[in-house]
C-alpha positions as CSV (number, residue, x, y, z in Angstrom):
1,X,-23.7,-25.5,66.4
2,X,-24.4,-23.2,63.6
3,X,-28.5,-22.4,63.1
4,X,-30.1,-22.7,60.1
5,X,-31.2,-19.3,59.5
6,X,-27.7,-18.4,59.8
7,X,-26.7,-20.9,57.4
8,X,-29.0,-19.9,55.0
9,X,-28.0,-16.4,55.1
10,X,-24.3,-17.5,54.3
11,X,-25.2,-19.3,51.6
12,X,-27.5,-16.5,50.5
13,X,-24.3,-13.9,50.9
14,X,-22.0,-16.2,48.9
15,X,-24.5,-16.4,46.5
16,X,-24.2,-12.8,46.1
17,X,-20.8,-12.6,45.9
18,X,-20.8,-15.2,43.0
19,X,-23.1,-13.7,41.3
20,X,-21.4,-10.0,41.8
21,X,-18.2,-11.4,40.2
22,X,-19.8,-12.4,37.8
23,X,-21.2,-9.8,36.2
24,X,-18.3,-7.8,36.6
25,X,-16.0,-10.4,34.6
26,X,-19.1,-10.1,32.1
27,X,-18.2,-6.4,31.6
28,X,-14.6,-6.3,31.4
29,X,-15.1,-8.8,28.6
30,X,-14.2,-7.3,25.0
31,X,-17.1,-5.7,22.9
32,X,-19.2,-8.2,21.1
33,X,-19.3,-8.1,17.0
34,X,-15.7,-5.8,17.3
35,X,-13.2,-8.3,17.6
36,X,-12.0,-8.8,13.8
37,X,-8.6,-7.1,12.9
38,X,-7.7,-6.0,9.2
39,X,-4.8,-8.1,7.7
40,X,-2.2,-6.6,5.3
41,X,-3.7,-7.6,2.4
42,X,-6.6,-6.0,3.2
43,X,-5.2,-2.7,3.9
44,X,-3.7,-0.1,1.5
45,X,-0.3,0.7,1.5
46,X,1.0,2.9,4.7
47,X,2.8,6.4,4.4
48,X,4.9,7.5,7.0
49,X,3.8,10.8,8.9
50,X,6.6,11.4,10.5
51,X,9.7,14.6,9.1
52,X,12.8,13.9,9.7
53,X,14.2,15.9,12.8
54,X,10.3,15.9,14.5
55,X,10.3,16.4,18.0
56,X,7.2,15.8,20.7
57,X,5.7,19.1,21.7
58,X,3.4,18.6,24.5
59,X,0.6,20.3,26.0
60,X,2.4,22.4,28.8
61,X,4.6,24.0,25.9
62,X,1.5,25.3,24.1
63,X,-0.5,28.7,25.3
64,X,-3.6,28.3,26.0
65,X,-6.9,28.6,23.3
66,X,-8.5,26.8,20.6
67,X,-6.2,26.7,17.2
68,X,-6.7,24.9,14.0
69,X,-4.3,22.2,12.9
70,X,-3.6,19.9,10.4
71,X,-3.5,16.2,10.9
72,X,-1.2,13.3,9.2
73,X,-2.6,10.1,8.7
74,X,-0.9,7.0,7.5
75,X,-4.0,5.9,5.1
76,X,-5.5,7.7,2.3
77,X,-8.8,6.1,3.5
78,X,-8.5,7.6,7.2
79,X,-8.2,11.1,6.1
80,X,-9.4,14.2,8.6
81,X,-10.6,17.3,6.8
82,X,-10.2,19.6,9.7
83,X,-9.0,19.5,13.3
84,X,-9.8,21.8,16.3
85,X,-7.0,21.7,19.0
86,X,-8.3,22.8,22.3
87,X,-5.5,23.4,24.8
88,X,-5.8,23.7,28.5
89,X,-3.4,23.7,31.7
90,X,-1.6,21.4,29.8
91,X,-3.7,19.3,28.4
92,X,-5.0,18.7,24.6
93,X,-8.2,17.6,23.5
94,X,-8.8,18.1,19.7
95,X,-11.8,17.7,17.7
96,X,-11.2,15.8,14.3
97,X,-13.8,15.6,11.3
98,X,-13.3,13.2,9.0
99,X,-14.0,13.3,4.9
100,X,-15.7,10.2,4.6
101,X,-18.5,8.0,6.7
102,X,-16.8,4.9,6.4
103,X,-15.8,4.2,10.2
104,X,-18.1,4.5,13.6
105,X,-15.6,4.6,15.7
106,X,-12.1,5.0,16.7
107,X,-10.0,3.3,19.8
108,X,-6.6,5.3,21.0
109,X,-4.5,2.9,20.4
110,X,-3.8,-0.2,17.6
111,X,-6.5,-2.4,15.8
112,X,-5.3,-5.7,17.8
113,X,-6.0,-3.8,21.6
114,X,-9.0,-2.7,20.4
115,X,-10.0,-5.7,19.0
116,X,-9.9,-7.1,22.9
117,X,-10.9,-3.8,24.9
118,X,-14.7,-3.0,26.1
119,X,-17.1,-1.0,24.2
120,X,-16.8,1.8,26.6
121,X,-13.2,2.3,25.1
122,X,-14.3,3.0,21.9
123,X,-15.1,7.0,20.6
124,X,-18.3,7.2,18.8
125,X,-18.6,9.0,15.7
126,X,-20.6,12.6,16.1
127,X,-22.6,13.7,13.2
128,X,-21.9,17.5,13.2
129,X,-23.0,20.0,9.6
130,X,-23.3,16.8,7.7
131,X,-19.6,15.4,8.8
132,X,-18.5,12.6,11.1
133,X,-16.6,14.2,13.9
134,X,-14.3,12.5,17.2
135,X,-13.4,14.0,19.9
136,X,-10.1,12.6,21.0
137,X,-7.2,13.4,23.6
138,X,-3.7,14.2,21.9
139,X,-0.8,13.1,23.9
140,X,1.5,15.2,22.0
141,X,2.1,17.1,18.4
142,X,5.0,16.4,16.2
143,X,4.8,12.2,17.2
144,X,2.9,10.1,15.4
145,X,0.4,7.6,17.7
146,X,-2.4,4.9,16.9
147,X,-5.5,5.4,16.5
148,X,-7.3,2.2,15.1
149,X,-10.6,3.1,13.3
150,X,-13.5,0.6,12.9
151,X,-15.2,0.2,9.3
152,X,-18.6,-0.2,9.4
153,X,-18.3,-1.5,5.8
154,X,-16.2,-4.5,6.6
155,X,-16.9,-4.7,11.0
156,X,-13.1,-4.8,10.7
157,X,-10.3,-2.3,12.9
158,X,-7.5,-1.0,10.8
159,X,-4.6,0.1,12.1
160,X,-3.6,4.1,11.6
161,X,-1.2,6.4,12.8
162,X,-1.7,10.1,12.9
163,X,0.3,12.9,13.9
164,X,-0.4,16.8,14.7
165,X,1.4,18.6,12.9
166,X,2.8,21.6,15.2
167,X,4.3,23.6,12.3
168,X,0.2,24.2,11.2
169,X,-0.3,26.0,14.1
170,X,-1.0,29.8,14.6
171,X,2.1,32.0,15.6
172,X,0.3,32.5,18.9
173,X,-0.3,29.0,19.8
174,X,3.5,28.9,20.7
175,X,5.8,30.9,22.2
176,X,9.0,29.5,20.3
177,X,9.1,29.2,16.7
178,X,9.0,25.4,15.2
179,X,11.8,24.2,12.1
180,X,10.7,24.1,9.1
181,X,10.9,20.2,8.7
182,X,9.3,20.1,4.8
183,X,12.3,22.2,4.3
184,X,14.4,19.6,6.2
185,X,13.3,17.0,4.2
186,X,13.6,18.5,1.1
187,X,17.4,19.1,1.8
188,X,17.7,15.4,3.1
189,X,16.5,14.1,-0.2
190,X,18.7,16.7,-2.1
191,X,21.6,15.3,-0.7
192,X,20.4,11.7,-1.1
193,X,20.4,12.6,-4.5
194,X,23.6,14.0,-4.9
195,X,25.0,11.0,-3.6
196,X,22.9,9.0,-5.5
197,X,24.3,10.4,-9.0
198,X,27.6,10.0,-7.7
199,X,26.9,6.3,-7.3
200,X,25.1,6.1,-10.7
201,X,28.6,5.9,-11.8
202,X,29.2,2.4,-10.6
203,X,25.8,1.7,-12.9
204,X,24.8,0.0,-15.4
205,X,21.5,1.3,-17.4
206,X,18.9,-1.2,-18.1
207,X,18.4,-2.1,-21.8
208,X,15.7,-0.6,-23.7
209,X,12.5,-2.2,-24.1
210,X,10.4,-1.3,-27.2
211,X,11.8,2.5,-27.3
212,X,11.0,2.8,-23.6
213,X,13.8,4.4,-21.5
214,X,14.1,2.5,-18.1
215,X,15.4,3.6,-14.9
216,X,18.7,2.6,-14.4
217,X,19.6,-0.8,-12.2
218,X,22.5,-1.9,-10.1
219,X,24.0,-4.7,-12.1
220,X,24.3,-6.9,-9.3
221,X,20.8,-7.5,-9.3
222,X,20.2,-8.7,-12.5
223,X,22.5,-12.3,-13.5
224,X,25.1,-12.6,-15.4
225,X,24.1,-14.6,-18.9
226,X,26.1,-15.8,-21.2
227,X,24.5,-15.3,-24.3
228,X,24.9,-12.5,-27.3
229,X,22.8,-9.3,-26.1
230,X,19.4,-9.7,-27.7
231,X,15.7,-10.7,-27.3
232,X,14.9,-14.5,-26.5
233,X,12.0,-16.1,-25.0
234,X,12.0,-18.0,-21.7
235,X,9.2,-19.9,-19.8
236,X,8.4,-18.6,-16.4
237,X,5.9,-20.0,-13.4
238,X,4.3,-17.6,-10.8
239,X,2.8,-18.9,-7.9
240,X,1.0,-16.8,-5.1
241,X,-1.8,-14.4,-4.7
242,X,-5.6,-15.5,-5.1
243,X,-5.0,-17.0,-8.7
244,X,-6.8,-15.2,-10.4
245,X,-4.0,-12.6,-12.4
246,X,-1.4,-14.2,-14.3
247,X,1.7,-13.3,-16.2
248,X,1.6,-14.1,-20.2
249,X,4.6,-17.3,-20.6
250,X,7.1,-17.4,-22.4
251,X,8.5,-13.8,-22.0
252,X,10.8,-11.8,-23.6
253,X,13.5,-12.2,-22.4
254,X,16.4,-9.3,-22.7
255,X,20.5,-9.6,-22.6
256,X,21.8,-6.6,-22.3
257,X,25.8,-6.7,-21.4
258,X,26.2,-10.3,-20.2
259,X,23.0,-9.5,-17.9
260,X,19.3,-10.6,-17.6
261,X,16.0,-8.8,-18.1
262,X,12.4,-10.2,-18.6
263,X,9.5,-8.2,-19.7
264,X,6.3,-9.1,-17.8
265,X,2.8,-8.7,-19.6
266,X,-0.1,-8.9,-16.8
267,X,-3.5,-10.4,-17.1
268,X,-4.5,-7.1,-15.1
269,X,-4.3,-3.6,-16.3
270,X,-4.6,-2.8,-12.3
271,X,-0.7,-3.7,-11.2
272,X,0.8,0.4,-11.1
273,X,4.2,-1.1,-9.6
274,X,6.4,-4.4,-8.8
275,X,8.9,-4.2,-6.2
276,X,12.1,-6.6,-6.6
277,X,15.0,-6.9,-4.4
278,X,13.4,-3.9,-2.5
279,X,13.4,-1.7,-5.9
280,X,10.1,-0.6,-7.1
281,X,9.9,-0.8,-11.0
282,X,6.5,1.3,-12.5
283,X,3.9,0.1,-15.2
284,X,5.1,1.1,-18.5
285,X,1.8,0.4,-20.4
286,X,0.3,4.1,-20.9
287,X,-2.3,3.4,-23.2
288,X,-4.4,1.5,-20.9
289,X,-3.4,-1.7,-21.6
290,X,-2.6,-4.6,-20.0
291,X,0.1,-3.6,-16.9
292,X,3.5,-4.1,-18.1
293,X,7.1,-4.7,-16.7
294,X,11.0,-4.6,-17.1
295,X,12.4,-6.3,-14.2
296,X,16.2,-8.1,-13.3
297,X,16.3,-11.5,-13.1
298,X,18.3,-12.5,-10.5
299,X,18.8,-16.2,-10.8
300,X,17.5,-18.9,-13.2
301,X,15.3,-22.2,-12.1
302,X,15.0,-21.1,-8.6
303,X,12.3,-19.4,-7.2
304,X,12.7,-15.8,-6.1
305,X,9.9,-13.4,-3.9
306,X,8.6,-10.1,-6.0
307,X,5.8,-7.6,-4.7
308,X,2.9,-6.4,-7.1
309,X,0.8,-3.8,-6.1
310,X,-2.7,-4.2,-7.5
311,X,-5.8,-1.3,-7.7
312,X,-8.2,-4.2,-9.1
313,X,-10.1,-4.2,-5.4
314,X,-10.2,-0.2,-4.7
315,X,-7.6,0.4,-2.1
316,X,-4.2,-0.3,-3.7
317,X,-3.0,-3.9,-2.2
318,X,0.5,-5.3,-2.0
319,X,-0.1,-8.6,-3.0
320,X,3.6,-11.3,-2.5
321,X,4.4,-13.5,-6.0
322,X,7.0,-15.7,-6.3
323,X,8.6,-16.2,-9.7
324,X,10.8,-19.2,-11.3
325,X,12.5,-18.4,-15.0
326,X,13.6,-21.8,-16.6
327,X,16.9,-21.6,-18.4
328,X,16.4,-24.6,-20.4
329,X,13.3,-22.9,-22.5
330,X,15.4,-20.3,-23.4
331,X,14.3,-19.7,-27.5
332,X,13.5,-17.8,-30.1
333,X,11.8,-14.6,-29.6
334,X,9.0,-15.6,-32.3
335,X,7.9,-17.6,-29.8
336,X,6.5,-15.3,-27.3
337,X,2.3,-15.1,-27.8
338,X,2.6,-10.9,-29.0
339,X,5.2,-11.9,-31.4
340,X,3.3,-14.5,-32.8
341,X,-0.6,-12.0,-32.9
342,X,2.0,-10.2,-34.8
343,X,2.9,-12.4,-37.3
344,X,-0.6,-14.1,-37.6
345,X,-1.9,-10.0,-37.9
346,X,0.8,-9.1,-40.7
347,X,0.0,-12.6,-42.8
348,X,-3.6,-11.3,-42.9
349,X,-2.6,-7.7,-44.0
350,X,-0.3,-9.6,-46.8
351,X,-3.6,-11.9,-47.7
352,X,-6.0,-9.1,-48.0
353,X,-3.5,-7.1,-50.1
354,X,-2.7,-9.9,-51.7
355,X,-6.4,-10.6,-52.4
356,X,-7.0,-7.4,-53.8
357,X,-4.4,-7.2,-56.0
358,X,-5.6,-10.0,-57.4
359,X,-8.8,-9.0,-57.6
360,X,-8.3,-5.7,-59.3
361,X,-6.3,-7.0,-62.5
362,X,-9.0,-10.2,-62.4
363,X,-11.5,-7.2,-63.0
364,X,-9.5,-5.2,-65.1
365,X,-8.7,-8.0,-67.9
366,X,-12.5,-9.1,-67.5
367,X,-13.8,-5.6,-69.0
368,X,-10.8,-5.5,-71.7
């Protein structure tokens, strides 16, 4: 039969136990007030950091020292000033400083695992000569990697890449010589080009708009119309986004060769570019005014997706539209609003000269 002091200290030892579990599942728990991830909306638009042709150059390839390097991000926001790249046996360490204050800290890795990893994870910010500096470990140069950065603006991680650019190096960090992958690239794009013009052939140019010239469009993606080339005006419907921009209805609507164009006036001045059917078409307003548009339109009383990138909240946002043309408001181009601030401006002009015509032989056969 089992005493009671022993029982007690069983219990006591369990206790113990329990307790000791306990507190370690406390601590493997993710870091309190860090668990809010940036959406795409909320992030600008990504650039890729990677050259065509880029290889990983590891640690063990490198001689050893301290060298200078520059480092690629894939955010405008996330931008290092200056990186130190420390390398030993084989190993890289680098220290990055930053051009901005706007993160505390940084997690090797992306904003979703970080999101869910302890505090311990995380790289704290240094303040070093007025800067905000990390001190990292880098896996590798010419490959891009994560490295989710924490705003203590928004107490939100956003994803980044970055990538160590090799070909930054001094001659002495390596013993080999690395490509010249800008000049890679540039000959990529040269020969994208080349094809490109020889393609242009089986082009159509997009009508012009108000003396603008447009970039020329494959004709497939804007319909076939049958109606005499011209300017009419069609009703359109946008739906999407927060509500709060809006595109001027009816349009203009342009038929250039059996095919369809609208013009799109903005609410905004703050949309730089609309992408449809994955072509990106610019802002064509260059006095300031309100953004404005030549796109295709590919069908008629159907809804169909376009992308609008807006600067209205700082960091350029992508923001998803969906638009709908109606075929059976197809009219006259007087009735599109500019036309008609036109007309109403020009009948004012016409009064007032009018007016004073009138007015200066009223005063002239008065004094007779």
């Amino acid at each position: 039969m089992i005493s009671f002091k022993r029982t007690v200290r069983i219990v006591m030892s369990f206790a113990a136990v329990l307790i000791l579990s306990l507190s370690l599942q406390s601590e493997v728990q993710a870091a309190t007030g860090f668990d809010q991830v940036a959406g795409s909306s909320d992030m600008a638009a990504q650039k890729e950091v990677e050259k065509y042709g880029m290889v990983p150059i590891y640690g063990y390839d490198l001689n050893d020292g301290s060298y200078e390097i520059q480092v690629n991000s894939s955010s405008p926001f996330f931008r290092i000033e200056k990186a130190v790249l420390n390398v030993k046996d084989g190993k890289m360490d680098a220290i990055m400083t930053m051009s901005s204050y706007s993160y505390d800290y940084i997690y090797m890795g992306t904003a979703e695992d970080a999101a869910k990893a302890e505090l311990s994870e995380y790289i704290k910010y240094k303040k070093q000569s007025g800067y905000y500096t990390f001190a990292i470990e880098v896996p590798y140069l010419n490959h891009k990697f994560n490295c989710a950065a924490f705003s203590n603006r928004k107490q939100k991680w956003y994803n980044r890449e970055i990538l160590f650019d090799a070909g930054t190096l001094d001659k002495d960090a390596l013993p080999y010589n690395v490509p010249d992958y800008d000049k890679i690239e540039k000959a990529i794009k040269y020969y994208e080009t080349m094809k490109d013009q020889a393609d242009d052939k089986k082009e159509t140019a997009v009508p012009d708009s108000s003396s603008d010239v447009i970039t020329p469009l494959t004709p497939a993606e804007a319909m076939a119309f049958d109606a005499d080339d011209g300017e009419y005006s069609i009703e359109l419907n946008m739906t999407g986004g927060s509500g709060r921009a809006s595109i001027s209805s009816p349009t203009l609507l342009v038929v250039k060769k059996g095919k369809a164009y609208a013009e799109l006036i903005w609410s905004s001045t703050y949309y730089d570019y609309m992408i449809v059917g994955g072509k990106t078409y610019n802002n064509l307003s260059e006095d300031g005014g309100n953004s404005r548009f030549l796109i295709p339109i590919p069908l008629m009383d159907k809804s169909f997706p376009v992308i609008a990138d807006t600067t209205a909240m700082g960091d350029p946002v992508e923001i998803e539209y969906e638009l709908t043309f109606y075929s059976e408001s197809i009219g006259s181009k007087s009735m599109i609003p500019q036309e008609a601030a036109k007309r109403v401006l020009l009948f004012g002009i016409i009064i007032m000269l009018v007016g004073g015509v009138i007015n200066h032989f009223f005063k002239k056969s008065r004094f007779k």
